[in-house]
PDB file of N, CA, C and O in Angstrom, chain B, residues numbered from 101:
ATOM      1  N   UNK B 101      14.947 -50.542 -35.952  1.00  0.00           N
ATOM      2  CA  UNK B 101      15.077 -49.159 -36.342  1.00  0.00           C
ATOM      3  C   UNK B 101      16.018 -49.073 -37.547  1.00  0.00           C
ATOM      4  O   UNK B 101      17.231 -49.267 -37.469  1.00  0.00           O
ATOM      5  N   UNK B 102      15.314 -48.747 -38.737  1.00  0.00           N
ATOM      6  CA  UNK B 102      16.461 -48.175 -39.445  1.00  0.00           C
ATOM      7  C   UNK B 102      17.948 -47.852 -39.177  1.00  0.00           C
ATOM      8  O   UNK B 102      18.740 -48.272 -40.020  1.00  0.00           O
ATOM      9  N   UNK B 103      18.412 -47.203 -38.183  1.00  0.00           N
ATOM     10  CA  UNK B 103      19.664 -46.518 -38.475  1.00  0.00           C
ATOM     11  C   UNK B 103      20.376 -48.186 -37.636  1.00  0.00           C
ATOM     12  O   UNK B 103      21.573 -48.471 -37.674  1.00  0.00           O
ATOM     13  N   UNK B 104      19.645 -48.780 -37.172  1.00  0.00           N
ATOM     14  CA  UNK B 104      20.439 -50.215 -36.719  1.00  0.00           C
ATOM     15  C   UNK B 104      21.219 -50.513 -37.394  1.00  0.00           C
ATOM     16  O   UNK B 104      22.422 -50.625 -37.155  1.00  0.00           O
ATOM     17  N   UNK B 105      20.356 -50.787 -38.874  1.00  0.00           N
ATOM     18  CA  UNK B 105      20.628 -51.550 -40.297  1.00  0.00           C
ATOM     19  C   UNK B 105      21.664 -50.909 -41.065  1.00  0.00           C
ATOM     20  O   UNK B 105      22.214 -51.720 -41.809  1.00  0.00           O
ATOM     21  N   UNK B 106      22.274 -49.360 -41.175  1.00  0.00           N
ATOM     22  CA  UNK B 106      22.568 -48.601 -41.894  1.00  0.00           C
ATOM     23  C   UNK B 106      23.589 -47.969 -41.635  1.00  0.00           C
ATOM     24  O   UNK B 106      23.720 -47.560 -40.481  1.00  0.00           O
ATOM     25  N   UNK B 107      24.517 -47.723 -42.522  1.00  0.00           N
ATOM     26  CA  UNK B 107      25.411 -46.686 -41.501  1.00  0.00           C
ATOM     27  C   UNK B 107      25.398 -45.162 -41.933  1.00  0.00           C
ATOM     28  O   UNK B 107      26.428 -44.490 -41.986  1.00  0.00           O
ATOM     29  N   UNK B 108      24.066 -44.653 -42.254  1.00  0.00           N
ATOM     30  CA  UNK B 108      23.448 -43.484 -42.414  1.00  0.00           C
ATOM     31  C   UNK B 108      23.266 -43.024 -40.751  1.00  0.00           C
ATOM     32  O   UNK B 108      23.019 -43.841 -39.864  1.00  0.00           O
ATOM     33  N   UNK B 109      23.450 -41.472 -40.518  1.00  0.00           N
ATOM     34  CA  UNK B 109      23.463 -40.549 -39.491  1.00  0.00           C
ATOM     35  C   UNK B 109      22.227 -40.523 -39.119  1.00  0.00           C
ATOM     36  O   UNK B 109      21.856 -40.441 -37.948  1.00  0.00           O
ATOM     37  N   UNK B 110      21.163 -40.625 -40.578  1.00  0.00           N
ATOM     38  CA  UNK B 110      19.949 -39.710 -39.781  1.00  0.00           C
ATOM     39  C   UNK B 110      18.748 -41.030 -40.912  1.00  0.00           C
ATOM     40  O   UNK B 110      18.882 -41.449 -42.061  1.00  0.00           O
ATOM     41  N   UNK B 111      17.787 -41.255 -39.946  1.00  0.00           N
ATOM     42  CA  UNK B 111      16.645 -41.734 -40.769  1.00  0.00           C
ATOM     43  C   UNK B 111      15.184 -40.849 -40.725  1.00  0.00           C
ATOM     44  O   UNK B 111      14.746 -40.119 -39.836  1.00  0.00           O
ATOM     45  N   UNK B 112      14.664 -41.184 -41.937  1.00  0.00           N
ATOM     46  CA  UNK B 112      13.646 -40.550 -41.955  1.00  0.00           C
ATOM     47  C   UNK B 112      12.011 -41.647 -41.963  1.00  0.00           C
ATOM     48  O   UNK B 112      11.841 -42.861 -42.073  1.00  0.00           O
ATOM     49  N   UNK B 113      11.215 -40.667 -41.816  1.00  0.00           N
ATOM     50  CA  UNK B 113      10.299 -41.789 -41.861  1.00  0.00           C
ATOM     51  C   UNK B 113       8.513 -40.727 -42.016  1.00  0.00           C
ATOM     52  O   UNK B 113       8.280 -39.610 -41.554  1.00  0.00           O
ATOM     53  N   UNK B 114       7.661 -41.559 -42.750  1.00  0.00           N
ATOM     54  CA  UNK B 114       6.506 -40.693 -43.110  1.00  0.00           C
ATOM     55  C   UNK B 114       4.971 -41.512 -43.422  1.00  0.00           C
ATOM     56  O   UNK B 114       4.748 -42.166 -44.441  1.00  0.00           O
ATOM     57  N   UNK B 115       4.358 -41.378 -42.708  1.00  0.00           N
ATOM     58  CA  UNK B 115       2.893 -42.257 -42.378  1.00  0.00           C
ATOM     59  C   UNK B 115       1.699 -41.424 -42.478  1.00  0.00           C
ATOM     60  O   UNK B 115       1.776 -40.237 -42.158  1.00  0.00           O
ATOM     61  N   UNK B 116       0.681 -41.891 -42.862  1.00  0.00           N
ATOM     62  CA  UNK B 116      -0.685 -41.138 -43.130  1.00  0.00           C
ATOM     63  C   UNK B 116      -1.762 -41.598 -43.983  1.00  0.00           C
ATOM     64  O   UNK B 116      -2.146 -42.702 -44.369  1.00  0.00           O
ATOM     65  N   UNK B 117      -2.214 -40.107 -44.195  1.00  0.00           N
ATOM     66  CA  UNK B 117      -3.570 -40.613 -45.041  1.00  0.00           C
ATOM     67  C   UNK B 117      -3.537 -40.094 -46.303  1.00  0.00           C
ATOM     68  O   UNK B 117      -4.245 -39.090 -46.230  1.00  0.00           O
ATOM     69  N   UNK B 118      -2.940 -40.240 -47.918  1.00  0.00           N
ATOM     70  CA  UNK B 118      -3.023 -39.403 -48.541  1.00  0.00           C
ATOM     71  C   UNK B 118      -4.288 -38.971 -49.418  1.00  0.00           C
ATOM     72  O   UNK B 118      -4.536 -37.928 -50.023  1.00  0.00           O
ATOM     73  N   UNK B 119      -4.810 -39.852 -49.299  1.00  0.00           N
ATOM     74  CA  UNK B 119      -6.561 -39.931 -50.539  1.00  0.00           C
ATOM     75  C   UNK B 119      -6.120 -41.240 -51.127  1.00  0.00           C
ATOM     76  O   UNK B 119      -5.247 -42.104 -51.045  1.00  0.00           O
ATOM     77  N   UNK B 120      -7.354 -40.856 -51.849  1.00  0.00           N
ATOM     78  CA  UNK B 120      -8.225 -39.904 -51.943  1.00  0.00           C
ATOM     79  C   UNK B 120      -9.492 -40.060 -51.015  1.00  0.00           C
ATOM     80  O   UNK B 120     -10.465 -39.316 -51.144  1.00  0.00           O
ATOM     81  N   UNK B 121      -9.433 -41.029 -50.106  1.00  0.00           N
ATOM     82  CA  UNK B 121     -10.614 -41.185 -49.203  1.00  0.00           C
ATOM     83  C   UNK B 121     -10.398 -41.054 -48.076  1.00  0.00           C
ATOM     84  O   UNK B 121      -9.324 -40.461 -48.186  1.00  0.00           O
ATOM     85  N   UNK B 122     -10.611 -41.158 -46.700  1.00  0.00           N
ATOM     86  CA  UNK B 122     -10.004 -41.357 -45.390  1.00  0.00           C
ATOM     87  C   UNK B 122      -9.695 -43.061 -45.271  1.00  0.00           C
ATOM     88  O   UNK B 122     -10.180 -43.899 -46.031  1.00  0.00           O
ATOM     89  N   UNK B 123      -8.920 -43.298 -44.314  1.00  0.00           N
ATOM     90  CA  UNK B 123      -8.732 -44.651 -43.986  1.00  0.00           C
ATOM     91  C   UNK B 123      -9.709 -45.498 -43.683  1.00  0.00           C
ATOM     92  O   UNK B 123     -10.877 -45.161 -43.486  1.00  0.00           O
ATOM     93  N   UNK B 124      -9.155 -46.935 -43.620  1.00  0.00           N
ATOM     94  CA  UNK B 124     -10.766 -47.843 -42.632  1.00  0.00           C
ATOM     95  C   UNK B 124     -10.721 -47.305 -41.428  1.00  0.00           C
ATOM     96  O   UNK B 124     -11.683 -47.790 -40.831  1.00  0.00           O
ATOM     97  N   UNK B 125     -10.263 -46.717 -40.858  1.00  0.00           N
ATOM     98  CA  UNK B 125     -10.276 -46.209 -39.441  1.00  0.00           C
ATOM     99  C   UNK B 125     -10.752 -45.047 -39.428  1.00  0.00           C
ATOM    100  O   UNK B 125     -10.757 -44.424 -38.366  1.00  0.00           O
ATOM    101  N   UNK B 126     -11.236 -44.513 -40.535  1.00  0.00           N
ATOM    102  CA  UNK B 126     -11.784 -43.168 -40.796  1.00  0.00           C
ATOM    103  C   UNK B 126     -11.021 -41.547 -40.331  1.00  0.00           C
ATOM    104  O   UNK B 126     -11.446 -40.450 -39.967  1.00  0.00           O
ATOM    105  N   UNK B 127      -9.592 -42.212 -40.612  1.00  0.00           N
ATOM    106  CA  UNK B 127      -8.501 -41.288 -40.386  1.00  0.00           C
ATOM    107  C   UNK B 127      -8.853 -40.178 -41.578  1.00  0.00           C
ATOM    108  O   UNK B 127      -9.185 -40.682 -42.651  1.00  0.00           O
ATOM    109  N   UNK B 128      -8.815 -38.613 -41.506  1.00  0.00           N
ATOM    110  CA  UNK B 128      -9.027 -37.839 -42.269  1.00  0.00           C
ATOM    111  C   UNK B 128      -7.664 -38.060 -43.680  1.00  0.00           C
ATOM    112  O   UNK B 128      -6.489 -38.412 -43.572  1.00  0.00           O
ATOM    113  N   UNK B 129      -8.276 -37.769 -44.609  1.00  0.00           N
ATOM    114  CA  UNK B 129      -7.277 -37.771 -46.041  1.00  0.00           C
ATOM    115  C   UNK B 129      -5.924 -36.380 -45.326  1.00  0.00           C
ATOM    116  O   UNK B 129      -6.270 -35.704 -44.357  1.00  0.00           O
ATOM    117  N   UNK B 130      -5.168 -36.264 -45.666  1.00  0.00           N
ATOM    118  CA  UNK B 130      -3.957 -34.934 -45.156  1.00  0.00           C
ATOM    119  C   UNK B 130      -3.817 -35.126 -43.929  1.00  0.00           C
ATOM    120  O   UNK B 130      -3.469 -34.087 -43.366  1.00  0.00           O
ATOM    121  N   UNK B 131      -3.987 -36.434 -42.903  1.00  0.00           N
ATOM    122  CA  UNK B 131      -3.320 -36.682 -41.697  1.00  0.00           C
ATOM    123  C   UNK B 131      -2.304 -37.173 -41.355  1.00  0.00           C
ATOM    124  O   UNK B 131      -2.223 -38.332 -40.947  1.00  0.00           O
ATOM    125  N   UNK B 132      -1.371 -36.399 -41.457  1.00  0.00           N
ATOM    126  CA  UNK B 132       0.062 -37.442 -41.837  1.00  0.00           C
ATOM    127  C   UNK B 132       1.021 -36.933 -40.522  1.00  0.00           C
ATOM    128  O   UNK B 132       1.001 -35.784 -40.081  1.00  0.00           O
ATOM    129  N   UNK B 133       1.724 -37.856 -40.082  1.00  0.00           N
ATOM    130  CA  UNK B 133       3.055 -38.039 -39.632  1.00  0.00           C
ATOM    131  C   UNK B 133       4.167 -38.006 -40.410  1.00  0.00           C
ATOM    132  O   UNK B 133       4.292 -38.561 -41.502  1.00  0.00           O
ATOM    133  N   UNK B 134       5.553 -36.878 -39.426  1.00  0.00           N
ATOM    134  CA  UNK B 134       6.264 -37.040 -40.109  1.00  0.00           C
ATOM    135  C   UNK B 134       7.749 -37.449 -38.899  1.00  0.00           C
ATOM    136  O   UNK B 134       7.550 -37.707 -37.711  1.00  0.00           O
ATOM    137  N   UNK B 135       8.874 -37.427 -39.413  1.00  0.00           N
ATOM    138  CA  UNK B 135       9.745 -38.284 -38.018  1.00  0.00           C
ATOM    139  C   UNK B 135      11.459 -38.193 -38.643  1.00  0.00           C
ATOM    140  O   UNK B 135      11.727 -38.276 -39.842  1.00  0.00           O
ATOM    141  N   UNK B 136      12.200 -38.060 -37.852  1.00  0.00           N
ATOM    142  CA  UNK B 136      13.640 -37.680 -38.406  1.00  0.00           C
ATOM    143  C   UNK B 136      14.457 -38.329 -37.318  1.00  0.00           C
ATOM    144  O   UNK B 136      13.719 -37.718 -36.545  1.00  0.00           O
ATOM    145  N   UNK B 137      15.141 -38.876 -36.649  1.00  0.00           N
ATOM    146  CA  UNK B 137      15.843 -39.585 -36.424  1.00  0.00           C
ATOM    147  C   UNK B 137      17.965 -39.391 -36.291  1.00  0.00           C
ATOM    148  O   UNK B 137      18.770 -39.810 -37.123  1.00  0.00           O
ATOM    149  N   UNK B 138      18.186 -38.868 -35.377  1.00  0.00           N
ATOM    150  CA  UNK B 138      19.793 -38.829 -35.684  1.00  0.00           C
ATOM    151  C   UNK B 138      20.241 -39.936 -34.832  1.00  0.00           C
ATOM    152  O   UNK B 138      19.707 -40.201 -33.755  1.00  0.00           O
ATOM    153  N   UNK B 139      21.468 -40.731 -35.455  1.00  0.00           N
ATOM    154  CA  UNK B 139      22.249 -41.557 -34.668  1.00  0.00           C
ATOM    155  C   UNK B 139      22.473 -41.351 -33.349  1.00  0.00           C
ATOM    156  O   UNK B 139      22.256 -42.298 -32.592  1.00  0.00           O
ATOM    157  N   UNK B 140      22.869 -40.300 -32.895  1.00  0.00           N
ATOM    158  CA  UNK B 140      23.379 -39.757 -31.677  1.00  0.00           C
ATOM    159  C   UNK B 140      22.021 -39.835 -30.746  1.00  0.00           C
ATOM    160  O   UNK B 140      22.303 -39.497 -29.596  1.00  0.00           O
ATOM    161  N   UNK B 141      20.716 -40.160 -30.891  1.00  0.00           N
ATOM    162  CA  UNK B 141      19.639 -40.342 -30.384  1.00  0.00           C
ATOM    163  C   UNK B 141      18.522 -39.464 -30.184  1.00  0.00           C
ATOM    164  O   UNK B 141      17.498 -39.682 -29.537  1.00  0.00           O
ATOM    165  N   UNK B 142      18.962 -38.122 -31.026  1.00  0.00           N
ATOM    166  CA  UNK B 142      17.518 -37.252 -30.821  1.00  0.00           C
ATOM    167  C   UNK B 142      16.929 -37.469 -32.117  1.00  0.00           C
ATOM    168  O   UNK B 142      17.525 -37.810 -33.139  1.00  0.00           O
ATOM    169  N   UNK B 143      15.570 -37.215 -31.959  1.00  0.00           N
ATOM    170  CA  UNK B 143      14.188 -37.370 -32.511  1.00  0.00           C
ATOM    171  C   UNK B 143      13.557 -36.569 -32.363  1.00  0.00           C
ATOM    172  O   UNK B 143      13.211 -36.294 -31.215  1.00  0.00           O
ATOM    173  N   UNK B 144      13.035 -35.693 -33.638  1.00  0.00           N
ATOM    174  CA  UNK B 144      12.247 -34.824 -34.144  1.00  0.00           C
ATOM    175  C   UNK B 144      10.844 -35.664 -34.643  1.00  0.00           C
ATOM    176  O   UNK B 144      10.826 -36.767 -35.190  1.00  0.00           O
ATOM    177  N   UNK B 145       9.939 -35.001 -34.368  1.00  0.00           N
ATOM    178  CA  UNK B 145       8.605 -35.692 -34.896  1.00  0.00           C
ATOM    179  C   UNK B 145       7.945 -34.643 -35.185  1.00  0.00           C
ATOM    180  O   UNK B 145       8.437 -33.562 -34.865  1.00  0.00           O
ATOM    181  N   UNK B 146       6.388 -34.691 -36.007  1.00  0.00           N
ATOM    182  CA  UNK B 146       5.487 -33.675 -36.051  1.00  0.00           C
ATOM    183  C   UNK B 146       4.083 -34.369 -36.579  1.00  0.00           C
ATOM    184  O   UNK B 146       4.051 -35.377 -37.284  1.00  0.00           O
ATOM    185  N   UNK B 147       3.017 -33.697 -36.141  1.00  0.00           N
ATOM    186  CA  UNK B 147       1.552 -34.503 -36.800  1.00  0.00           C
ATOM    187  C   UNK B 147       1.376 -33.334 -37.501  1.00  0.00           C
ATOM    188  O   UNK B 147       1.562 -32.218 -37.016  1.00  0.00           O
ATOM    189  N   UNK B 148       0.879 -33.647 -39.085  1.00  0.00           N
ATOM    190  CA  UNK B 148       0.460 -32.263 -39.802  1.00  0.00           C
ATOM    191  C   UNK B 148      -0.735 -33.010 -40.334  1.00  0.00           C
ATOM    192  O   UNK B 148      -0.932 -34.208 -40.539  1.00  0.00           O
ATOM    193  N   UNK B 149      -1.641 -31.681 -40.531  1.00  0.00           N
ATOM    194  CA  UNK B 149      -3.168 -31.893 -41.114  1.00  0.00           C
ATOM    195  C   UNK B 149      -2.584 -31.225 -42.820  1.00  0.00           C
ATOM    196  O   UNK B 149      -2.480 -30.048 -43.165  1.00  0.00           O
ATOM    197  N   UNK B 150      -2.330 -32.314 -43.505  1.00  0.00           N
ATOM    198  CA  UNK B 150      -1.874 -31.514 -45.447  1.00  0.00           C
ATOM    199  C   UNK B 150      -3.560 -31.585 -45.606  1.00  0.00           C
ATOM    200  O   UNK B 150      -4.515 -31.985 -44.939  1.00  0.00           O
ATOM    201  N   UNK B 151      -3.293 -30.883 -47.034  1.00  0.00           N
ATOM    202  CA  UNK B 151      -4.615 -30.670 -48.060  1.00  0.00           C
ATOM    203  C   UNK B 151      -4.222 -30.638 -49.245  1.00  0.00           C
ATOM    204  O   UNK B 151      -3.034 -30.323 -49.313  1.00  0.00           O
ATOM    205  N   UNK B 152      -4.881 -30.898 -50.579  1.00  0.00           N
ATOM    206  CA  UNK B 152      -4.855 -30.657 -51.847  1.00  0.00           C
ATOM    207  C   UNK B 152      -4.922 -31.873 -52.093  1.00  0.00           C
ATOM    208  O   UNK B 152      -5.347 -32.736 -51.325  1.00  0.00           O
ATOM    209  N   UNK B 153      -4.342 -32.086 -53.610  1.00  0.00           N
ATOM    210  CA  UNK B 153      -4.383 -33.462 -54.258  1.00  0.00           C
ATOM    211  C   UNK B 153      -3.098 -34.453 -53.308  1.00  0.00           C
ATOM    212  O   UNK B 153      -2.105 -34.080 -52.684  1.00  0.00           O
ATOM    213  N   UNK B 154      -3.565 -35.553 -53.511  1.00  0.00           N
ATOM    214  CA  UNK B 154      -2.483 -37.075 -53.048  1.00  0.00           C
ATOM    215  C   UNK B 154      -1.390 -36.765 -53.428  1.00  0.00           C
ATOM    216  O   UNK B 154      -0.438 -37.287 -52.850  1.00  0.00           O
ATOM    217  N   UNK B 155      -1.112 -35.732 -54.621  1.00  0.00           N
ATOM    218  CA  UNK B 155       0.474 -36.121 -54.865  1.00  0.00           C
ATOM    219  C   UNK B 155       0.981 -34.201 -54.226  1.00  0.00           C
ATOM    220  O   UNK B 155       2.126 -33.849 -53.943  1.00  0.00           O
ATOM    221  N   UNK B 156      -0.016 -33.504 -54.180  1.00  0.00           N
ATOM    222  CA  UNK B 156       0.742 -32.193 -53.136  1.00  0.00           C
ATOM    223  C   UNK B 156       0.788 -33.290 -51.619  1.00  0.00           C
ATOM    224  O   UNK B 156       1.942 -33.566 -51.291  1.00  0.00           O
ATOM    225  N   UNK B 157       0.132 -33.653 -51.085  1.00  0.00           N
ATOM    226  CA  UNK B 157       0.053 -33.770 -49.715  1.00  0.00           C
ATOM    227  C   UNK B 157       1.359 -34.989 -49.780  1.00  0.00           C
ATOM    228  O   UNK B 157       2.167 -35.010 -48.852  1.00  0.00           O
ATOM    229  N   UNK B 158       1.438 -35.593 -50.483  1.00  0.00           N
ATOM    230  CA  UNK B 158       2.761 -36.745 -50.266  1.00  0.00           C
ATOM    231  C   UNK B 158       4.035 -35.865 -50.674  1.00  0.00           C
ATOM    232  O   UNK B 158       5.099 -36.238 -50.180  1.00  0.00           O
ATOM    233  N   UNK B 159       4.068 -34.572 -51.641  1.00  0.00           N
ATOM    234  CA  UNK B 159       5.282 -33.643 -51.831  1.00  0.00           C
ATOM    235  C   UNK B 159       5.067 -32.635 -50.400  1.00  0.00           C
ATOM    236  O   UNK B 159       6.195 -32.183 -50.201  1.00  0.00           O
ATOM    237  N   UNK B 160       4.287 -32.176 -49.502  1.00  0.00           N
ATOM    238  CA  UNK B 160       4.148 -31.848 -48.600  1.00  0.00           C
ATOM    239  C   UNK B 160       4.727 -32.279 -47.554  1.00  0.00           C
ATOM    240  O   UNK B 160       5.488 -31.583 -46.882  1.00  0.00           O
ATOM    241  N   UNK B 161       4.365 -33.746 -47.241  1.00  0.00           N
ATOM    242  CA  UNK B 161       5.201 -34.546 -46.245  1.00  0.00           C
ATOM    243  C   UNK B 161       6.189 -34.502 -46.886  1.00  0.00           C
ATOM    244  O   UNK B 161       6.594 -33.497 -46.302  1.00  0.00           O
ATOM    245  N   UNK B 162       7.301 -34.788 -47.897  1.00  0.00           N
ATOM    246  CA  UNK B 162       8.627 -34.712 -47.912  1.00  0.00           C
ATOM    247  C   UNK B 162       9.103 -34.133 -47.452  1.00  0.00           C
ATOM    248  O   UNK B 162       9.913 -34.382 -46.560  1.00  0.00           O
ATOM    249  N   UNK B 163       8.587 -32.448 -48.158  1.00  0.00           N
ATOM    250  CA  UNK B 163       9.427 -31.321 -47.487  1.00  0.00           C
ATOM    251  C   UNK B 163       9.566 -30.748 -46.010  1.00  0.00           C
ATOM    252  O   UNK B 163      10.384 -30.063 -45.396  1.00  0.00           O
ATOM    253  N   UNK B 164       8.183 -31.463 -45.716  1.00  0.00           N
ATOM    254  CA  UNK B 164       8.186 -31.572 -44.098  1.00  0.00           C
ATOM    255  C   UNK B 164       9.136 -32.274 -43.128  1.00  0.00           C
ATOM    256  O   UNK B 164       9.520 -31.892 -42.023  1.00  0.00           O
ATOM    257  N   UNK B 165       9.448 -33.480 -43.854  1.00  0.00           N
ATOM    258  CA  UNK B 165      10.247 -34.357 -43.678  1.00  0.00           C
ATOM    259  C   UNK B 165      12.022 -34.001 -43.585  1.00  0.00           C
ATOM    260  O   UNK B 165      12.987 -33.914 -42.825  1.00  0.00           O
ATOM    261  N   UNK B 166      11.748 -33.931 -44.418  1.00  0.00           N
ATOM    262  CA  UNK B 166      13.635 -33.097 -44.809  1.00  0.00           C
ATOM    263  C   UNK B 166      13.711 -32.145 -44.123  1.00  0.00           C
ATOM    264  O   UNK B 166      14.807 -31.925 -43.607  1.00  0.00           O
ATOM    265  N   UNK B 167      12.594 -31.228 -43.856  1.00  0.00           N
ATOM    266  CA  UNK B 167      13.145 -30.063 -43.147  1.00  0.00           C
ATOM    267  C   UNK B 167      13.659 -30.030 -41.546  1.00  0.00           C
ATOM    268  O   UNK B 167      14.347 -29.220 -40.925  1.00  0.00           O
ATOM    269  N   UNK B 168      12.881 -31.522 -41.101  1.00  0.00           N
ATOM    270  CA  UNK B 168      13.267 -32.012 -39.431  1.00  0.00           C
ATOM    271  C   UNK B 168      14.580 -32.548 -39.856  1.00  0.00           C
ATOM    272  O   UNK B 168      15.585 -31.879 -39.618  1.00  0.00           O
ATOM    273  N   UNK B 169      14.672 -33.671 -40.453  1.00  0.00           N
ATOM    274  CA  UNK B 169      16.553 -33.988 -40.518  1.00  0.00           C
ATOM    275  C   UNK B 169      17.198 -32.545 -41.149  1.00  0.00           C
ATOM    276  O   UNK B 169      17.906 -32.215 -40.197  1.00  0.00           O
ATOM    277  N   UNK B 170      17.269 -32.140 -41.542  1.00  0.00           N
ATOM    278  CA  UNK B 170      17.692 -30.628 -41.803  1.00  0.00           C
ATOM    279  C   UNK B 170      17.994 -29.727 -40.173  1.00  0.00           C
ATOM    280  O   UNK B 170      18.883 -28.949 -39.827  1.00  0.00           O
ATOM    281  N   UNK B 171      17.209 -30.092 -39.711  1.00  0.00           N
ATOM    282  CA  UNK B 171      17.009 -29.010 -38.254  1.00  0.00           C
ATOM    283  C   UNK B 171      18.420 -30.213 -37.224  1.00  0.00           C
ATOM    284  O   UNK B 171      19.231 -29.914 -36.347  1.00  0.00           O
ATOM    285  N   UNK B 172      18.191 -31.174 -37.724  1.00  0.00           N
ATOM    286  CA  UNK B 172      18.935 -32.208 -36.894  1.00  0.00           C
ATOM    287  C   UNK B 172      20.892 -31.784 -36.752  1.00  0.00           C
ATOM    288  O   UNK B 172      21.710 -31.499 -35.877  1.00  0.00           O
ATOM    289  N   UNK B 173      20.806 -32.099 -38.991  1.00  0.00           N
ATOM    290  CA  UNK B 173      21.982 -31.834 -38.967  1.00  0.00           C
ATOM    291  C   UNK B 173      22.555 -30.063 -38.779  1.00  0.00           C
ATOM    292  O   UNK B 173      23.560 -29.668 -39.369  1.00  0.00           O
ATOM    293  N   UNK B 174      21.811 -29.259 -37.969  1.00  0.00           N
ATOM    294  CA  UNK B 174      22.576 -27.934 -37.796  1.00  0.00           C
ATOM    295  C   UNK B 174      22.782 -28.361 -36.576  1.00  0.00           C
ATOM    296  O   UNK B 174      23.590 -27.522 -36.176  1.00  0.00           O
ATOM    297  N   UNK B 175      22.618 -29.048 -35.755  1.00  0.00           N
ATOM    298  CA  UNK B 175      23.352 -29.227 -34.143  1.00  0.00           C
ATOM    299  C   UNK B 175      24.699 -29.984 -33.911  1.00  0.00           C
ATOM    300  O   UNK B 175      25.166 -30.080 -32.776  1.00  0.00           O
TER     301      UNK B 175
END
């Protein structure tokens, strides 16, 4: 796990499909995972269906991304 390695609070992490085709597994293009991580041991996750071009749907997951460690560090 990341935060093993690190002496960062919170890790992030982001997996999917961005395009422009679906996967060999015929995972849809905008199927992405997203995942946040605090030291202290809670874990935020989410599955989102993005759309548009490869580079909205990969700026999509970021902000998706940040916004779970975001939710982390207000507790």
């Amino acid at each position: 796990m990341a935060l093993e390695r690190s002496p960062a609070d919170i890790a992030m992490a982001i997996t999917g499909v961005a395009g422009p085709e679906p996967d060999e597994d015929r995972n849809p293009v905008g199927l992405t995972f997203v995942a946040a991580a605090h030291r202290d041991g809670r874990v935020l996750q989410k599955q989102l269906q993005l759309s548009g071009s490869r580079d909205a749907i990969c700026q999509d997951a970021m902000i998706a991304v940040l916004g779970l460690a975001e939710r982390l560090l207000q507790y």
